[in-house]
N, C-alpha and C positions, 0 to 999 in steps of 0.2 A: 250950382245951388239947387235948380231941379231934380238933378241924379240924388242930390242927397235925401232932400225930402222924400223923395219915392221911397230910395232904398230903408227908409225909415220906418215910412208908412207900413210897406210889406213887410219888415221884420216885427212888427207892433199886433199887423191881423194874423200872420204866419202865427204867434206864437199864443193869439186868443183862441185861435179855429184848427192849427196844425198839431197841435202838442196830443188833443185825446185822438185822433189818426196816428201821430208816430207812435204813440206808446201799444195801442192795438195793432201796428205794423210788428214793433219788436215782440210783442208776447207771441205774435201768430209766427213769426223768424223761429222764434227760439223753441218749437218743437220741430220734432225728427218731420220730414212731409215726405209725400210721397213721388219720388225724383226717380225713376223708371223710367226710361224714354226709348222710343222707338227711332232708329236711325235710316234715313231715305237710303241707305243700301245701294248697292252700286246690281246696272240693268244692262242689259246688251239682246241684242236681235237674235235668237239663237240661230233661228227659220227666217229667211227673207224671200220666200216665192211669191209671184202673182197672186195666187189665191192663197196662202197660207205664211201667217207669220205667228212666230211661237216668241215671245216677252217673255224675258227670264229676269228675274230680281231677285237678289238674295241680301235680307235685313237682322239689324241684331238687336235683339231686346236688351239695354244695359241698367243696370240696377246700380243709380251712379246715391242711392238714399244711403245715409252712413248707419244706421243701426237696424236697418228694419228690412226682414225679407217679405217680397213683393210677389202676389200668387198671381197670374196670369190666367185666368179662366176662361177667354176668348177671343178670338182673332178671326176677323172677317174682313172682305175685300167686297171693295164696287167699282165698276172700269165704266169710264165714258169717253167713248173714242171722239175725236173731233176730226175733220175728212172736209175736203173740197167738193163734195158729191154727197149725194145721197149714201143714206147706211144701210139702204132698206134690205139689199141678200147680203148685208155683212153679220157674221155672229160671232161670238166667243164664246171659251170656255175657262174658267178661273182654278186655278186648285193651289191650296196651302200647304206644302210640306214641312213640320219641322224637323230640325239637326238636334237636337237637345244631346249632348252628351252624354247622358245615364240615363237616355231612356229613349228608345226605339218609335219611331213615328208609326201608325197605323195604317194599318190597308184601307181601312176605310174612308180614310181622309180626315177622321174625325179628329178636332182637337181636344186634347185633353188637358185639364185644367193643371198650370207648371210651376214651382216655384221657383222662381229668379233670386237666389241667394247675396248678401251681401256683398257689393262692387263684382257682380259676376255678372256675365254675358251668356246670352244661349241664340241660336241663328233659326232661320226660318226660309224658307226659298217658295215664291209668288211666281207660278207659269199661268201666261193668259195666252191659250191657243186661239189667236184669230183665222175665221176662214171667210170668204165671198167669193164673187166671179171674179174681182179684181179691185185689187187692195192699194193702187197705186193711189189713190186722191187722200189716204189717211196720211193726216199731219201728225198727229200726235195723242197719247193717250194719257189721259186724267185717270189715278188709283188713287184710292182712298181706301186706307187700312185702318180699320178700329181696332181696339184692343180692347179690354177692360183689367183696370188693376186693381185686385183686392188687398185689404190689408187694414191696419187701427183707426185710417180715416172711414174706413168704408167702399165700397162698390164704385170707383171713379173710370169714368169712360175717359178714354182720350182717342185720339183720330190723328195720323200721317199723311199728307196730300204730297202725294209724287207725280211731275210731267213727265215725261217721257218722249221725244220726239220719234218720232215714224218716218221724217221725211227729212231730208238735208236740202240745203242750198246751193247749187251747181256752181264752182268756182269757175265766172265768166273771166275771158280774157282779160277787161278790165272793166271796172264798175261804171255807169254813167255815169259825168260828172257836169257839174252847176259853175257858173262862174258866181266869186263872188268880187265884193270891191278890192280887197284883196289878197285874195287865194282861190284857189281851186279849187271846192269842198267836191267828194267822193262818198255819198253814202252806199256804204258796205250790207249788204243782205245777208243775213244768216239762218238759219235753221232758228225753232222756238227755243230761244236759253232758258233752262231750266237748271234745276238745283245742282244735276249732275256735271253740270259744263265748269269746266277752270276760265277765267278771265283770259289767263296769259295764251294758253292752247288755242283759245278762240282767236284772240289778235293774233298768235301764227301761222292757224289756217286760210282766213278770210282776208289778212288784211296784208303780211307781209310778203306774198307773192306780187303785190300789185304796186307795195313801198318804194319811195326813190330815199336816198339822202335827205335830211331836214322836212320829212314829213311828218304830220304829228296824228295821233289818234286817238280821237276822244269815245268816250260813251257814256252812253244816258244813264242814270244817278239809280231808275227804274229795271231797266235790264243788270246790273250791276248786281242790284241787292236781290234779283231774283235767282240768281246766281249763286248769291252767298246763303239763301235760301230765310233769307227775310220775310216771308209774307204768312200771313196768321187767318183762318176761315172763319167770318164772325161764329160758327159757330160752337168753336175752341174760344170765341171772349167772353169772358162773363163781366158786365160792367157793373160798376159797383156803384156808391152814392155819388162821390162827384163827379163820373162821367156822365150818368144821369140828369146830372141838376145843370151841368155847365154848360154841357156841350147846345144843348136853346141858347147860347147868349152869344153863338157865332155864324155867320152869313150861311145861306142854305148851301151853297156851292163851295163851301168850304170843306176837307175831310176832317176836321174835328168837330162836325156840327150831326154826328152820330154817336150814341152811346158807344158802341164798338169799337168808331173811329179815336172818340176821348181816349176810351179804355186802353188803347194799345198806348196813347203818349202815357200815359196813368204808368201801366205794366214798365213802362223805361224809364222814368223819371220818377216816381213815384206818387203818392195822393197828397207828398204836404206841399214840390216844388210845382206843382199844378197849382194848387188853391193860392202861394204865392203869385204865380205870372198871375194867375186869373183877378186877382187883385190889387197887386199893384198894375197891373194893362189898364183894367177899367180906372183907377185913378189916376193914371196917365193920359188917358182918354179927355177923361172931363178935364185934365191942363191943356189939352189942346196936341197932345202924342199920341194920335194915331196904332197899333200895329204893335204897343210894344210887350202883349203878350207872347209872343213870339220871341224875341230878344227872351227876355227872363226865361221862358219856356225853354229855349235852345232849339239847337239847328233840326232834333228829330221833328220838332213840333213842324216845321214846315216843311217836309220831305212826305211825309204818310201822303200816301195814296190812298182813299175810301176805295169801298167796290164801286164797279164801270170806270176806276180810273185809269186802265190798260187794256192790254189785248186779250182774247179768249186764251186760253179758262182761265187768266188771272185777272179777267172781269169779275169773277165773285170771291176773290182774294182782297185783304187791308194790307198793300204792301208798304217798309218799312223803309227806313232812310238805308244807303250802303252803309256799311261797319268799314272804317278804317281806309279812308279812299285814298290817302295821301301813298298809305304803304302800298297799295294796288298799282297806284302808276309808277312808284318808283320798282317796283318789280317787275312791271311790264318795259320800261326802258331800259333795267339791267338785262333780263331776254332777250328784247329786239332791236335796241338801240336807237329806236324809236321817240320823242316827245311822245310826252301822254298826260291827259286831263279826264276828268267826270266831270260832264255836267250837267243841268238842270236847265231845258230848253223847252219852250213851248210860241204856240201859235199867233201871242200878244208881243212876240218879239223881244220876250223879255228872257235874257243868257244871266242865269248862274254859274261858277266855278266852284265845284268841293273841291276840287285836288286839285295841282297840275305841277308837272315835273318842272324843274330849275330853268330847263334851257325855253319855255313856254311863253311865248307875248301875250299875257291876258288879254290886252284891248285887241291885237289879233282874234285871239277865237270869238272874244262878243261881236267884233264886226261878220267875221265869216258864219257863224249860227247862227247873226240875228234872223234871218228868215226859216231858220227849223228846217234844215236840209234832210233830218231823218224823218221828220213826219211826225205826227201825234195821235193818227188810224193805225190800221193794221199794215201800216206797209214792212214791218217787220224789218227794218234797216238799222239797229239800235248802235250801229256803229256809224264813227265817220270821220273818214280820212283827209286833213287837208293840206294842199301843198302851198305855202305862201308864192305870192308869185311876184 
């Protein structure tokens, strides 16, 4: 009887407050936009000496907009190395080459303004020469590629954030392992995952040299989606009225209690399935239900990570729930033959499951995570191996 009255109620304010939003969602749909994207490009070590390492990227500008060709008039780069040590005698050097098909990149490095033709591609290749007395305590390097795309909208900036790791994980003989009540939990250390890393690759370097029969391996919901290359820099969000006006009406320590934060559930669900949770939650509230904008919201609403909610440099990243976990673990078990689960563990003891393969005891992995074997600092172990015992 409660479910129904709610789901009433929200279909009653939904359709007084959501209908002038969806109909300026669909006018603003229904012109051509400007759909250009810059692709994180695939990166490799070219140079790995003591004092000299040379980062090599090569990215493609695609022009995925269905009627409208997209000019290109600038591309710049900013590197922030992140290191165990001091940076102080470390330097670089950054330079942009492009590949343009029909037209010959310059000696001077200058770029010149490109047109990117309908559903066409053109390449570009980002070398950052690092040099110091010694380069061994860099972890990993932050790039941030602007671009500017001209065209019927206008002069619109966009920005690519790519990690890059510097430094790998020594694959120790075998990982320290925890007793739990019951199983053997193993967190697994690995280099910084970042967008360039595969799921599956990772569970076969790190985790199945150390595997026995009926061990399972799970990983954090967070490393997952950074992988899949889920996270957004607020300042790529533009938040709009109702992340603005809502997001005040949620606890400080919440990620939705930031316009930006809003804004990213906003950008996935949209601004009318927002203004519904947000309405029927609060009249759920006042019957004595607690928490159930979330429910209506759906499951991204409780996954976002605000900024500070992870490790450097995805400390100033709003990272997003993983995309499609169920298919990840069944993928990772056809690989390695492996169980596998994702999940959502933290320091309050409290174990979520998105995924987990067929052969998987749920109430097994909440008892073995509940004390957060991987940690919720920087200990950088986002995996973990357990063997029931």
């Amino acid at each position: 009887m409660i479910t129904e009255i709610l789901t009433t109620g929200i279909v009653v304010l939904a359709i007084l407050i959501g209908l002038g939003w969806l109909g300026l969602e669909l006018q603003y749909r229904s012109r051509p936009g400007n759909a250009l994207e810059l692709t994180s490009g695939e990166w490799h070590l070219a140079v790995a000496e003591p004092e000299n390492y040379l980062l090599i990227g090569e990215m493609e500008l695609c022009n995925r907009t269905k009627s409208l060709e997209i000019m290109v008039p600038e591309v710049e780069t900013e590197v922030k190395l992140l290191s165990g040590g001091s940076l102080e005698r470390v330097d670089y050097q950054t330079r942009i080459i492009p590949f343009h098909e029909d037209a010959p990149a310059r000696a001077d490095d200058y770029w010149f303004a490109y047109i990117v033709k309908v559903g066409k591609k053109t390449k570009f290749k980002i070398s950052i020469d690092i040099r110091g007395d010694n380069l061994d305590q860099l972890k990993s390097a932050w790039i941030k590629v602007s671009y500017i795309t001209y065209g019927p909208q206008g002069r619109i900036p966009k920005n690519r954030h790519i990690v890059v790791p510097l430094k790998f994980s020594e694959l120790a003989a075998i990982p320290n392992q925890r007793e739990a009540t019951n199983a053997i939990v193993f967190p697994i250390r690995t280099h910084l995952l970042t967008q360039l890393d595969d799921p599956i690759e990772i569970i076969k370097r790190y985790v199945v040299p150390h595997a026995q029969k009926g061990d399972i391996v799970t990983i954090g919901e967070t490393p997952l989606a950074l992988m899949q290359g889920r996270f957004r820099h607020p300042s790529d969000v533009k938040p709009g009225w109702v992340a603005k006006h809502i997001c005040y009406f949620f606890m400080p320590t919440s990620s939705l209690a930031t316009a930006c934060g809003m804004q990213t559930l906003v950008d996935i669900i949209g601004p009318v399935r927002v203004l519904m949770a947000f309405f029927g939650g609060s009249i759920a509230k006042i019957l004595g239900l607690p928490g159930m904008f979330y429910q209506f919201a759906g499951e991204q609403a409780r996954l976002i990570d605000d900024v500070t909610g992870t490790l450097p440099p995805y400390d100033q990243f709003i990272v997003l729930g993983p995309e499609n976990p169920q298919q990840v673990v069944e993928k990772i078990q056809q690989a390695t033959g492996l169980g596998a689960a994702i999940v959502d563990v933290n320091d309050l003891k409290a174990v979520k499951i998105l995924a987990a393969t067929s052969n998987v005891s749920t109430s097994l992995l909440e008892t073995a995570l509940r004390s957060n074997p991987a940690g919720n600092a920087d200990e950088q172990t986002p995996i973990v191996m357990i063997r029931p015992s």
